[in-house]
C-alpha positions as CSV (number, residue, x, y, z in Angstrom):
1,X,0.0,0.0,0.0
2,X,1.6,3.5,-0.7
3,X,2.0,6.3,1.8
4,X,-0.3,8.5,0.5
5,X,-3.0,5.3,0.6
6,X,-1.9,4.5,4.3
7,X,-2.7,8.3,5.3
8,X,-6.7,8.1,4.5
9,X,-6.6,4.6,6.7
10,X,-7.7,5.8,10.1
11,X,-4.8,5.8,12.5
12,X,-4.6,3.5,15.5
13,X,-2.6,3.4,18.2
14,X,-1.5,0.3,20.5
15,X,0.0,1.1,23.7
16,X,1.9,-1.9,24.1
17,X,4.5,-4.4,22.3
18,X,2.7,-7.4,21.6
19,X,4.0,-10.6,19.6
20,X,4.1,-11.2,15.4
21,X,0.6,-12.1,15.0
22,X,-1.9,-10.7,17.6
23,X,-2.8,-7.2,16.1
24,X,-1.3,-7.7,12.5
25,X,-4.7,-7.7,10.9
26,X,-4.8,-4.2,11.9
27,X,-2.1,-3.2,8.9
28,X,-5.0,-4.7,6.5
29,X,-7.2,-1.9,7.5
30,X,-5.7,0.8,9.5
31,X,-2.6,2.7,9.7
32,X,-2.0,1.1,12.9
33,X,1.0,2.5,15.2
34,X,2.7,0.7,17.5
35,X,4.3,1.7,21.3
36,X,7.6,-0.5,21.2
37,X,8.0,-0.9,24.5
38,X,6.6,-3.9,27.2
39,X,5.4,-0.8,29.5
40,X,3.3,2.1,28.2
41,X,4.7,5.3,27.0
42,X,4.7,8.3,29.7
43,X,1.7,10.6,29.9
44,X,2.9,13.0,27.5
45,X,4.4,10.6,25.2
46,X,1.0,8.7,25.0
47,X,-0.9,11.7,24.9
48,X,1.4,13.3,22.0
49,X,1.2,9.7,20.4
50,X,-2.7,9.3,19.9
51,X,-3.1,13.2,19.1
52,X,-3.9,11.7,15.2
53,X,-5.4,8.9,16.1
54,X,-9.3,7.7,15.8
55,X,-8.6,4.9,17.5
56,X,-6.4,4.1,21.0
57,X,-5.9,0.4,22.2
58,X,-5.4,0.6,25.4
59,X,-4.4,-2.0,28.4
60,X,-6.9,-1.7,31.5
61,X,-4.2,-0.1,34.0
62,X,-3.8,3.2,31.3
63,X,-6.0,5.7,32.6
64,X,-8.3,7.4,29.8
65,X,-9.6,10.6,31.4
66,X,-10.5,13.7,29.7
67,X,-7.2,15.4,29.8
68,X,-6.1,12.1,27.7
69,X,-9.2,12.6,25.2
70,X,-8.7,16.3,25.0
71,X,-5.3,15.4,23.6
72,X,-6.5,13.2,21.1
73,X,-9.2,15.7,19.2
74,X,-10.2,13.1,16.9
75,X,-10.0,10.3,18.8
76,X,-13.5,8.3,18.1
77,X,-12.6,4.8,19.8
78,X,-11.3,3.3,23.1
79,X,-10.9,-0.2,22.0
80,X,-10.1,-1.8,25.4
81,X,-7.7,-4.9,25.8
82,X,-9.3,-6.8,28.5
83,X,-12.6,-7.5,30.4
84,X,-12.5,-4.6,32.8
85,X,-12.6,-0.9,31.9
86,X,-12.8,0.9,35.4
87,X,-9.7,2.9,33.8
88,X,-11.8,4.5,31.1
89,X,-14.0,7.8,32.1
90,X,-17.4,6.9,30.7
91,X,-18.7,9.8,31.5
92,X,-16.0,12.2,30.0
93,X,-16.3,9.8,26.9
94,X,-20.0,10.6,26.8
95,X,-19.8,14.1,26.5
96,X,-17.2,13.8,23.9
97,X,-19.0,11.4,21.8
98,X,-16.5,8.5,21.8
99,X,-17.2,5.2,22.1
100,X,-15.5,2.4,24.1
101,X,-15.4,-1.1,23.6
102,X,-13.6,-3.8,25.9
103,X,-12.9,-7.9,25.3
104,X,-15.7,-9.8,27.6
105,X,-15.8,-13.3,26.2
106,X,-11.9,-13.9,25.8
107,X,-10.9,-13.7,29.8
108,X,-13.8,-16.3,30.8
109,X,-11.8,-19.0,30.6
110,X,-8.8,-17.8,31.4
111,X,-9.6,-16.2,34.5
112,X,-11.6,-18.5,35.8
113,X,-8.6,-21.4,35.8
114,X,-6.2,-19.1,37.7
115,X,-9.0,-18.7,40.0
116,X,-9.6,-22.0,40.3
117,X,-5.6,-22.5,40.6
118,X,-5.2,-19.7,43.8
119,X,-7.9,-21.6,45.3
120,X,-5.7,-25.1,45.1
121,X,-2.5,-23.3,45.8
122,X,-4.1,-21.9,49.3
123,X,-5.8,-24.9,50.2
124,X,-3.0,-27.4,49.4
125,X,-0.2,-25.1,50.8
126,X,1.3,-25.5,46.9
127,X,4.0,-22.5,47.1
128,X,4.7,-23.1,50.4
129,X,5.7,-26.6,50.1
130,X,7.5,-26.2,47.0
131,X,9.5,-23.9,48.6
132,X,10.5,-26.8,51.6
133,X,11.4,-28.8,48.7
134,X,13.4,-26.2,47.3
135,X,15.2,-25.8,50.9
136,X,15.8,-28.9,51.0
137,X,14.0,-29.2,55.1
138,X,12.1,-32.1,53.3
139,X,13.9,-35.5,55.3
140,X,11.3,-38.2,55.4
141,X,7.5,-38.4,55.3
142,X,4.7,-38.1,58.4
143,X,1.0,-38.0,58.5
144,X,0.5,-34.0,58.6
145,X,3.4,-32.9,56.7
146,X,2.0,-29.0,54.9
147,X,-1.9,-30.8,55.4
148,X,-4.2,-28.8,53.4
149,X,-8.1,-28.6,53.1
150,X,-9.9,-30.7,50.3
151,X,-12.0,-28.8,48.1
152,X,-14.9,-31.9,48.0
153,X,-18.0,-31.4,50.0
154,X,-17.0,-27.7,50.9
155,X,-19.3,-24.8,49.9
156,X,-17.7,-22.3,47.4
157,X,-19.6,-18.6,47.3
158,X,-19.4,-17.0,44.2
159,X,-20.1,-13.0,43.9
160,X,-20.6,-12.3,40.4
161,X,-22.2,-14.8,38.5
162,X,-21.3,-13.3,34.7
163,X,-19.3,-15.6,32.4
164,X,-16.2,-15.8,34.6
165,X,-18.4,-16.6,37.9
166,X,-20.1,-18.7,35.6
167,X,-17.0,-20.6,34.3
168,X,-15.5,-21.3,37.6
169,X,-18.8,-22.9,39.4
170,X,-18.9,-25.5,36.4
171,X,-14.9,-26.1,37.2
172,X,-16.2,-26.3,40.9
173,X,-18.8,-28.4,40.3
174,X,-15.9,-31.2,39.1
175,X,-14.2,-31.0,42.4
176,X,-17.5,-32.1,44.1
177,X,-18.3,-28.8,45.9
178,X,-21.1,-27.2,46.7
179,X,-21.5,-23.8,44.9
180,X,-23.7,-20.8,46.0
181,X,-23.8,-17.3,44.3
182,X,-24.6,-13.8,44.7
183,X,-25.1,-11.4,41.8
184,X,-27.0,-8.2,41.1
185,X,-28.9,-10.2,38.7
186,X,-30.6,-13.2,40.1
187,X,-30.5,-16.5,37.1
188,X,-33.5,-18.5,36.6
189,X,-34.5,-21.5,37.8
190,X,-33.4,-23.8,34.4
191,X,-29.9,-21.6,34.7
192,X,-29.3,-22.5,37.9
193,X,-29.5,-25.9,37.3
194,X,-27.4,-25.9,34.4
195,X,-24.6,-24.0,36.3
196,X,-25.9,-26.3,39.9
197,X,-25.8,-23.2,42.0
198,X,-28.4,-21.6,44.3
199,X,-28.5,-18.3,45.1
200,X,-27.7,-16.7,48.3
201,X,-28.0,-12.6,49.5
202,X,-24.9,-11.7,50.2
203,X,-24.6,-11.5,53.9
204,X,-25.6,-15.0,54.1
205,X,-23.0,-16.2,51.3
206,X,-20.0,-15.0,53.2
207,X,-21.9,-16.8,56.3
208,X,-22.3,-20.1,54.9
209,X,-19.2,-20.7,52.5
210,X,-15.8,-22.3,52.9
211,X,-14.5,-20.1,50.3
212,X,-15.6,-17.1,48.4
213,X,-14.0,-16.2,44.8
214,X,-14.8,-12.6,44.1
215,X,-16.2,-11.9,40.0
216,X,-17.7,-8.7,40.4
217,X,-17.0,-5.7,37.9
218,X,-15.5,-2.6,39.7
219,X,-17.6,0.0,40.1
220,X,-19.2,2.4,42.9
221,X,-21.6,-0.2,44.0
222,X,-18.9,-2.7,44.1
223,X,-15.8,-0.9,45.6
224,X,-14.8,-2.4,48.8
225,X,-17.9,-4.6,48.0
226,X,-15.6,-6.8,50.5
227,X,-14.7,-4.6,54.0
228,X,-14.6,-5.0,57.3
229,X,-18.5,-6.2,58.3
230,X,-17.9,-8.6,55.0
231,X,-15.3,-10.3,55.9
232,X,-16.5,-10.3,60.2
233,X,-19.3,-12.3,58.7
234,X,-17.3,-15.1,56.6
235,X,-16.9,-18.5,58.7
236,X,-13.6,-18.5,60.8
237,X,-10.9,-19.9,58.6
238,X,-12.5,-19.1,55.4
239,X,-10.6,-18.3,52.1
240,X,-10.9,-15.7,49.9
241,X,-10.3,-15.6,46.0
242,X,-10.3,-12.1,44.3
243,X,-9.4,-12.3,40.7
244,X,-11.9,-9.2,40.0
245,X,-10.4,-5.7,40.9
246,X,-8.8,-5.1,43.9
247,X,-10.6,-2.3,45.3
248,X,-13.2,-4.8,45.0
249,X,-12.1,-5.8,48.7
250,X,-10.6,-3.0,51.4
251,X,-7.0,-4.5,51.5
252,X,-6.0,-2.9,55.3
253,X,-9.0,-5.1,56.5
254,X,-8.4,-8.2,54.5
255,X,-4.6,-7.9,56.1
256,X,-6.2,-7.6,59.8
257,X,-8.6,-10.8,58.9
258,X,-5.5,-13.0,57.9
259,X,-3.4,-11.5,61.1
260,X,-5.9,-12.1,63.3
261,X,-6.7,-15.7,61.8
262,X,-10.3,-15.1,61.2
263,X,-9.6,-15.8,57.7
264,X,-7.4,-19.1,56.8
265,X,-6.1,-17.5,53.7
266,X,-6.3,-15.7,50.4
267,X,-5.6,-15.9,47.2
268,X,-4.8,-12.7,44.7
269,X,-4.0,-12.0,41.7
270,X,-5.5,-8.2,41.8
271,X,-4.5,-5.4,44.4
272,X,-5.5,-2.1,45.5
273,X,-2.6,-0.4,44.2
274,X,-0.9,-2.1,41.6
275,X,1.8,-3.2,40.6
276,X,1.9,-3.8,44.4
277,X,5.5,-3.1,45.9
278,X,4.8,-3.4,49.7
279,X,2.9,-5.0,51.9
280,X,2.2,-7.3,54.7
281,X,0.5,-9.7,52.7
282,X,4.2,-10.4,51.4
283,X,5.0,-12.6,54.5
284,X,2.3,-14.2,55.3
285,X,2.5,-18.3,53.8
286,X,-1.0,-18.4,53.7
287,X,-1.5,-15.8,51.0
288,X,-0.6,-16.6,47.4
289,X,-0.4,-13.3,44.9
290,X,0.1,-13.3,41.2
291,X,1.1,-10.3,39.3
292,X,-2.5,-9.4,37.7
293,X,-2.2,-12.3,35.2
294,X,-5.3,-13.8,35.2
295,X,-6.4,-13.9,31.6
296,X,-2.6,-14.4,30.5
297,X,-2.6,-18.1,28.6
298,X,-1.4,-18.2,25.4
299,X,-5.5,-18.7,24.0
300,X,-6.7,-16.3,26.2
301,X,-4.3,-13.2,24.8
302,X,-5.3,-14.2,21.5
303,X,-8.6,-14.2,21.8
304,X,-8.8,-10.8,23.0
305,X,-6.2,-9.6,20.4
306,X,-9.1,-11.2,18.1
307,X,-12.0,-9.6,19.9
308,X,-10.4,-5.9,20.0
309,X,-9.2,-6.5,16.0
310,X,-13.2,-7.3,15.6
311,X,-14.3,-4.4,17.8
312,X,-12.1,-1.9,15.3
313,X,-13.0,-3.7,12.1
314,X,-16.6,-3.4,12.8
315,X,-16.2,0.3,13.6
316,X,-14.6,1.1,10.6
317,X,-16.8,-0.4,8.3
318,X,-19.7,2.3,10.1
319,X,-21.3,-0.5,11.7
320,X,-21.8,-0.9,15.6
321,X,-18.8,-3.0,17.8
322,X,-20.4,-6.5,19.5
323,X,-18.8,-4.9,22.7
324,X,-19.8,-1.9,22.8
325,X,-19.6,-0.1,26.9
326,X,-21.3,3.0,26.4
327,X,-24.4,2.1,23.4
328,X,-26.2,5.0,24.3
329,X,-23.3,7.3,22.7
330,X,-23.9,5.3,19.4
331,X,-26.6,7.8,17.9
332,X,-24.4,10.9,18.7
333,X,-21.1,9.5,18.3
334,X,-18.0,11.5,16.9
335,X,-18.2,11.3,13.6
């Protein structure tokens, strides 16, 4: 394609190396621009980066405020890359006429396995004794070496019942537990027993279950969704999963639950400030953390490589994206 072709493509811009492959599609349709580093540019590099773009690819720990919009004066398109989009301003995208689209479907299943896998690791002591491996303390075998708490017959509450929550009480199911949820939006009867759950308010979830797994989207009804009366009212020794957002859950109390051994454990992969650099979670063996890599599987960055190149595609043809976060802007959008 020449130059002066390229230049009438709208311009995209993706705020992120990625490998041969994942947004290459792009090229066949866009003059698509590319951040070459692992980490995003600085706030005034980004910001002079998109200010000729239509369309910004964004992960979902860049913030997207005005100020950021306001730099990008045609900027028509937040196409999201990942489930969650707390870190775009809706509202400021509203009143600029820009649309924003994130990847729902591709972190399902994803996600829900490195849920499923904190909730092992806690409950079978996994880091902890690969580490005595590792040291080298391991010198012969007895009857309650690193025990660990089976998964069968226990009761796992679910808060969030989308496709993720959805996903992990089927993987559940396999293990022989029992699986209750809570969600804003109760299923029906013939869902419920597809998914064999059974609905619980959320006071009496955190009551009756042996572990909760947290699959609730962030925002002002759902931050700290998980404080201090929440977690008073889970069963002494209980575990908690949070693979959502981590201001889903107030972090100072979770840490006074685990000191105080109300709770038996936690596992995370999300954090109130992230990356996370300090804290006393860090020395407590009954706490595993991952780095925010839930949805990070070979398939799973595909798929949503996929999903955002089928998100832009469908914009640029005129047409309206599948995943579409703010339809209301559609009829006034920035044309």
């Amino acid at each position: 394609m020449s130059p002066t072709a390229r230049k009438k493509l709208p311009r995209v811009f993706l705020s992120r190396r990625f490998r041969p492959g994942n947004f290459d599609k792009l090229r066949d349709f866009t003059d698509l621009r590319v951040h070459r580093g692992d980490s995003p540019p600085s706030p005034p590099a980004y910001r002079r980066a998109v200010k000729e773009a239509q369309v910004v690819i964004p992960m979902v720990e860049d913030l997207i405020g005005a100020a950021f919009m306001d730099a990008a004066p045609g900027l028509r398109l937040v196409a999201n890359f990942g489930a969650g989009f707390d870190n775009i301003d809706l509202g400021a995208a509203a009143e600029r006429g820009i649309l924003a689209t994130n990847t729902p479907g591709a972190v399902v299943g994803p996600t829900a396995e490195s849920a499923m896998a904190l909730l092992l690791a806690v409950c079978r002591r996994i880091p902890e004794a690969d580490a005595f491996v590792r040291s080298g303390g391991w010198e012969k075998w007895t009857p309650y070496l690193l025990e660990g708490r089976s998964l069968a017959g226990r009761t796992l509450g679910i808060a969030g019942l989308g496709g993720i929550g959805s996903a992990v009480a089927r993987m559940a199911g396999g293990f022989g537990m029992r699986v209750r949820y809570w969600s804003r939006k109760k299923r029906n009867p013939k869902e419920e027993s597809a998914l064999g759950v059974r609905y619980l308010p959320l006071n009496r979830l955190l009551a009756e279950s042996d572990f909760v797994s947290l699959h609730t989207a962030l925002n002002e009804e759902t931050r700290r969704l998980i404080g201090e009366a929440e977690i008073a009212r889970m069963k002494k020794g209980a575990i908690l999963i949070n693979t959502s957002r981590g201001a889903v859950v107030d972090e100072r109390a979770l840490v006074r639950a685990l000191r105080s051994g109300h709770l038996g454990g936690a596992g995370l992969d999300v954090y109130e400030t992230e990356p996370i650099k300090k804290s006393p979670l860090f020395g407590m063996k009954n706490v595993v953390m991952l780095p925010h890599i839930g949805s990070s599987t070979d398939k799973g960055l595909a798929d949503m490589a996929d999903r955002v190149v089928l998100n832009i595609r469908v914009f640029t043809a005129g047409r309206r994206p599948p995943n579409l976060l703010n339809p209301e802007v559609w009829p006034r959008r920035r044309r």
